[in-house]
Every structure is written in C-alpha cells, then in structure tokens.
N, C-alpha and C positions, 0 to 999 in steps of 0.2 A: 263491517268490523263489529265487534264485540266487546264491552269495556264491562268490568266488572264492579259493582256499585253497592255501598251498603245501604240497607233497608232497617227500620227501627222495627221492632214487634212490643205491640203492647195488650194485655190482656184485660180484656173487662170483668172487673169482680164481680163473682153470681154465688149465690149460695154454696154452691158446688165449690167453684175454686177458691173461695174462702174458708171449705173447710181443707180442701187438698191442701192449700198452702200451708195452714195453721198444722197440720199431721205431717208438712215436711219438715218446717222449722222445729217441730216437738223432736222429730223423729234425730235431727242434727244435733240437737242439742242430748240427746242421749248417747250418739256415737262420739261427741265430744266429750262426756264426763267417762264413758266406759274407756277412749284412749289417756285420760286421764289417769284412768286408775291402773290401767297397764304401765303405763310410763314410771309411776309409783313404785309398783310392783319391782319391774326392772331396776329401779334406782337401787329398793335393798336387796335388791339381789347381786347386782355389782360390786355395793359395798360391803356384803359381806364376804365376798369374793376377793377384793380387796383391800382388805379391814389395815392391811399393815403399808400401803401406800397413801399418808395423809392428801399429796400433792393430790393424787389422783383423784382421789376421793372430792376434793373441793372442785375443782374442775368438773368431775362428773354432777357433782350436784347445783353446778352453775347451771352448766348444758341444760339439766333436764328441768329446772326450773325455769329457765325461759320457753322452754317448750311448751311445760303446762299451762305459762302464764300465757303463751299464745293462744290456748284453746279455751283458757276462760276469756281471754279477749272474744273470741268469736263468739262462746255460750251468752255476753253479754249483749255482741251484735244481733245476736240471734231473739233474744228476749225484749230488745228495741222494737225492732221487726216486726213481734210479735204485740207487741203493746200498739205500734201504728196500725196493724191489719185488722185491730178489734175498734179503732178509729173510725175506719173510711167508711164510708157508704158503699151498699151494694148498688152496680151502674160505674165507680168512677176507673179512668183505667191505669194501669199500673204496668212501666213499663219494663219490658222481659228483658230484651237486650237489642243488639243486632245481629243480623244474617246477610250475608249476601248473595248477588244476584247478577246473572249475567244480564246484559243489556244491549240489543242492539240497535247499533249508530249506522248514520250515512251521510256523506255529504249533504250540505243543506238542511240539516235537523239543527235545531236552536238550543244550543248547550247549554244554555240557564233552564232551559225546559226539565232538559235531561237529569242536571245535575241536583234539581229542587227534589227533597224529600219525599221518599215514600215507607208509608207506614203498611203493618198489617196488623189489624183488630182481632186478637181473639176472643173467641166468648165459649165456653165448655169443652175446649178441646177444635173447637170448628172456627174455622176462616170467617169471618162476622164482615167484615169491611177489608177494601183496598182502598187505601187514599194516597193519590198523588198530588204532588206538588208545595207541599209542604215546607217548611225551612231543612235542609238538611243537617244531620248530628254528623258532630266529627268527635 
C-alpha cells in the first residue's frame, strides 16, 4: 500500500540564493507598486465615468482602497523579508515549504518510523541532504 506523506524542504542560504531571493522579493515588490498604480488609474477612470452617481462612486472608492491597502500590506511583508535576509548568515537554512510524497507501507513496518519527518536540504538549486526522521510539520 501507498500512503501519501508530507516532506518539509528547506533551502540553505549560499551567496547565490541570497542574491536570487533578494532579486525576487525586489522584483514582487515592483509588480506590487506597478498593480497599485493600475488600480489608481482605473479608480479615475470610473469616477469620471461616473462623476453623477455619488453612492457609486464611494463604494467604488472603498473597494479599491482596501485593495491597494492589501498590496502595501504585502510591499511591507515583503521589505520585512527583505531586512531579515540581509540578517542571516550564509550556511543557515530557511525553510521553503512543503511537498509531498508517496510512501510505501506493509504490514509490519513501525508507523512512528513512517510517520516522523522528513526534510530535503537544498543548496544552489541541488538536493544537498535527505534527512529522515525528524519531528514531523503539520
């Protein structure tokens, strides 16, 4: 039988992915001010579309103001981010997320075995480390 299991992945900071990451979070934080200034855009253009519907017009400028305020939220999470990653040391590892992974069982196999965590290390794009047994993330 085959039970499907989730695996933690974490990636060890090397110069390289120190700068990869730093040139994603830049790169996020620009697609977040550019949909900012679209959403801008759109708003006067609705309202001058509908200059003579007050109701409308406040409503519309609720809507798009919690929207914007959503992606300065992120531009903020994202400059956090960014302030920790100029923090850490090169070596320490930072983790990606999870994946999962099929796993095969049989009768007689030791389910605390099975069930304990396993990690994958990456380091420049390459599989660095398998480690089993670990406490497992839910």
């Amino acid at each position: 039988m085959e039970i499907i299991k989730k695996v933690t992945v974490k990636q060890i900071l090397t110069e390289k992915s120190k700068t990869r990451l730093k040139e994603q979070f830049l790169s996020r934080q620009y697609q977040l001010n550019k949909e900012i200034q679209q959403l801008e855009f759109v708003l006067h253009k609705k309202l001058k579309e509908n200059k003579n519907n007050l109701k409308y017009q406040t409503s519309l400028k609720e809507s798009f103001s919690r929207e914007v305020q959503k992606r300065k939220d992120r531009i903020r999470q994202t400059e956090f981010k960014l302030g920790q990653l100029d923090e850490l040391e090169l070596g320490s590892e930072l983790r990606e997320g999870t994946i999962q992974m099929i796993e095969r069982i049989a009768e007689g196999d030791n389910w605390e075995e099975i069930m304990k965590g396993t990690e994958i290390v990456i380091k420049d794009g390459i599989v660095h480390e398998i480690r089993q047994g670990g406490l497992a993330d839910d």
